[in-house]
C-alpha positions as CSV (number, residue, x, y, z in Angstrom):
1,X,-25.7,-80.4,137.9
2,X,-27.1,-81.6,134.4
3,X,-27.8,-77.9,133.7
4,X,-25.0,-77.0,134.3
5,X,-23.0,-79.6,132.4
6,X,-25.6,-78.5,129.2
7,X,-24.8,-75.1,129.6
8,X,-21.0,-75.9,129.5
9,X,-21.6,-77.7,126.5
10,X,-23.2,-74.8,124.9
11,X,-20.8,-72.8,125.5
12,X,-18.1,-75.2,124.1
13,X,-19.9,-75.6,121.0
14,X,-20.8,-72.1,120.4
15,X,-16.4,-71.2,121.1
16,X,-15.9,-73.9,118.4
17,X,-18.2,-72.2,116.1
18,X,-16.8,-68.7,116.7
19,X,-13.4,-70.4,116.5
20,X,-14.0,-71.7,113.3
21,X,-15.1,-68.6,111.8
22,X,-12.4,-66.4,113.5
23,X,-10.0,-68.4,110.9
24,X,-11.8,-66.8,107.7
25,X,-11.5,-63.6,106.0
26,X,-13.6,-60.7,107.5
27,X,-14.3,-57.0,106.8
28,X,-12.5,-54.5,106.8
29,X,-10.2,-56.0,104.4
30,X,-6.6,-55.4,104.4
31,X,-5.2,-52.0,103.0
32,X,-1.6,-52.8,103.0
33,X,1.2,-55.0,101.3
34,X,1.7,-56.1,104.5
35,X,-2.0,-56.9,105.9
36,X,-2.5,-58.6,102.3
37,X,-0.1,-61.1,102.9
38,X,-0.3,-61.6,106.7
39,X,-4.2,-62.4,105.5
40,X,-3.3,-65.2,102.6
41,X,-4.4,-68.3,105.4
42,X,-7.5,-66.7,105.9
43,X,-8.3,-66.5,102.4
44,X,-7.3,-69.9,102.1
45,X,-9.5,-71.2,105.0
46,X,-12.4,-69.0,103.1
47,X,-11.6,-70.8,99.7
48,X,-12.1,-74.4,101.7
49,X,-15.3,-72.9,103.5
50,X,-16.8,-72.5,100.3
51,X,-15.9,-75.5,98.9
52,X,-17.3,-77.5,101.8
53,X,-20.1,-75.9,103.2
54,X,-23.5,-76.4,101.5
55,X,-24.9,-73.3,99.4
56,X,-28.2,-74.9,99.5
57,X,-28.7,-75.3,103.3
58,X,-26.3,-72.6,104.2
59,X,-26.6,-70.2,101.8
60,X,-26.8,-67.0,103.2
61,X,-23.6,-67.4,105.3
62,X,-21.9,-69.2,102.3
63,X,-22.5,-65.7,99.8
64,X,-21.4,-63.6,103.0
65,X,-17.9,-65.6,102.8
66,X,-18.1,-65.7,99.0
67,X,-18.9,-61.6,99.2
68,X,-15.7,-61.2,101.5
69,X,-13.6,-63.0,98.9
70,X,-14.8,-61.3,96.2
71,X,-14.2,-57.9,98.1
72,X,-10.1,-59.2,98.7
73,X,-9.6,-60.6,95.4
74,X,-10.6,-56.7,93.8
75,X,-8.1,-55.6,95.9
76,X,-5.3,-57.5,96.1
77,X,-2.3,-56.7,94.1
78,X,-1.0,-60.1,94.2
79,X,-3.0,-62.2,92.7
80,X,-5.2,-61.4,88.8
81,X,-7.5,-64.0,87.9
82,X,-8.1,-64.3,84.5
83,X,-11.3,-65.9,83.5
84,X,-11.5,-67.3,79.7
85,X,-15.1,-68.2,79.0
86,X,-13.8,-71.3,77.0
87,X,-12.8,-72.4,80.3
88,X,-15.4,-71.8,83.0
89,X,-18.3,-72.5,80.5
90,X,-19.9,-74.7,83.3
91,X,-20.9,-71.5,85.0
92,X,-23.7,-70.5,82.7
93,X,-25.4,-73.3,84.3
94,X,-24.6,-73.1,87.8
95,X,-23.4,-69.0,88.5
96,X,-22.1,-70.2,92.2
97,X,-19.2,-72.2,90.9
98,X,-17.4,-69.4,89.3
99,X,-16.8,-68.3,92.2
100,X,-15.8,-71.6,93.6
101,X,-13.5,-71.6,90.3
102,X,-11.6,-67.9,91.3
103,X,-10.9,-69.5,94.7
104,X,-9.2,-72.9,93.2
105,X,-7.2,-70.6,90.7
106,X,-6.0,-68.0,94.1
107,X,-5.5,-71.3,96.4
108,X,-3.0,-72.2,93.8
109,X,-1.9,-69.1,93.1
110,X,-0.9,-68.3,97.0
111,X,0.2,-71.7,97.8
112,X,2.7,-71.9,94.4
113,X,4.4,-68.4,95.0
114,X,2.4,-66.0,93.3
115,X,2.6,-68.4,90.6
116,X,1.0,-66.1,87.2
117,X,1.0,-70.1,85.1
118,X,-2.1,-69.1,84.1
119,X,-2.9,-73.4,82.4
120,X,-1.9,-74.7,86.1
121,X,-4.7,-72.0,87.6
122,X,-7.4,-72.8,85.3
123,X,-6.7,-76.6,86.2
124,X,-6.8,-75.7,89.9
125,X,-9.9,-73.4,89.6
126,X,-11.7,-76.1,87.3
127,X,-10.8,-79.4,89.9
128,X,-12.6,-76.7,92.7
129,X,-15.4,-76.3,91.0
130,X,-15.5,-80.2,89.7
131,X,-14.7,-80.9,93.6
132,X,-17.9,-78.4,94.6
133,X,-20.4,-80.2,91.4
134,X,-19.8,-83.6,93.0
135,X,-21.1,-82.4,96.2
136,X,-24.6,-81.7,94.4
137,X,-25.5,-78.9,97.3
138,X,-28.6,-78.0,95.3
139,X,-26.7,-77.6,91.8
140,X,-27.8,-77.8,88.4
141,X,-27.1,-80.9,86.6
142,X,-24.5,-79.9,83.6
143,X,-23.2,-81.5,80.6
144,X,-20.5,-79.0,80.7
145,X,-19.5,-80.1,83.9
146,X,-19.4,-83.4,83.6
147,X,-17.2,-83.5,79.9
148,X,-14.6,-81.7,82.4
149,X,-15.0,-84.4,85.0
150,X,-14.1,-87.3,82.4
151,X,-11.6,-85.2,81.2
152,X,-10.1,-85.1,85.1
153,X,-10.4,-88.5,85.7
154,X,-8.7,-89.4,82.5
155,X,-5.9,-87.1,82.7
156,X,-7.2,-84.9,80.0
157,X,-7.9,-81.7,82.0
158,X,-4.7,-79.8,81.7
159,X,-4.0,-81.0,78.0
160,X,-7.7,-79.6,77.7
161,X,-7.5,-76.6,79.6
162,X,-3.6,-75.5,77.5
163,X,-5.6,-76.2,74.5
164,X,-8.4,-73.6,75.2
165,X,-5.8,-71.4,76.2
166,X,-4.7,-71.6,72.6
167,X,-1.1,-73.1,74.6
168,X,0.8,-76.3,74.0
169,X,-0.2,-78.6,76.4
């Protein structure tokens, strides 16, 4: 009976864990209009994959999800990213949280429809990637990172982000 009742358990777990998964992006990657948008909540569950799940102790599963991503953001036709080194310079020191930063900006991009406010996208990327830092998860510490943290916490971040942007703020 208690081997049985384990082996049920097991199996519960391991469902979870497939379950789980199931909700993120997976190859092969959609090809249509259609298939892009039917896919935006997996993309979304991706983006909050990465931002939770440690790189450090999970970080050959974490770059397969950050891979997929990267595969649907080249092909999407909906949303363009637009990185401007004055605003991502945090990722000289730690590489990882640009990506982290491309998911924030298409999370808000997909949940503000198809929003191209390119200030209110750096904002969202760079609270991703402050939200990712935070967690430490075997990142570099960064000076960088932590101006834009005070900056955040103050209120300063968008005024900040319009201003690199070379926008009113």
């Amino acid at each position: 009976m208690k081997i049985r009742l384990l082996l049920m358990a097991c199996l519960s777990l391991s469902l979870g864990a497939r379950a789980q998964t199931d909700s993120l992006l997976h190859n092969p990657l959609p090809s249509t209009k259609e298939e892009f948008t039917a896919s935006e909540p997996r993309v979304i569950n991706t983006i909050n994959y990465l931002e939770t799940t440690p790189m450090d102790k999970q970080g050959d599963a974490w770059r397969a999800q950050a891979s997929v991503l990267m595969g649907w953001l080249t092909t999407s036709s909906e949303v363009t990213i637009d990185v401007d080194i004055k605003t991502v310079t945090f990722a000289k020191k730690n590489p990882e949280l640009l990506m982290i930063f491309m998911g924030g900006w298409t999370r808000y991009v997909l949940q503000n429809g198809y929003s191209r406010d390119k200030v209110q996208a750096n904002v969202a990327g760079i609270k991703s990637a402050i939200k990712v830092y935070k967690l430490g998860n075997g990142l570099k510490k960064d000076k960088e990172m932590d101006k834009l943290i005070k900056l955040d916490d103050g209120g300063g971040l968008e005024a900040w982000v319009a201003g690199q942007l070379g926008q009113k703020g």
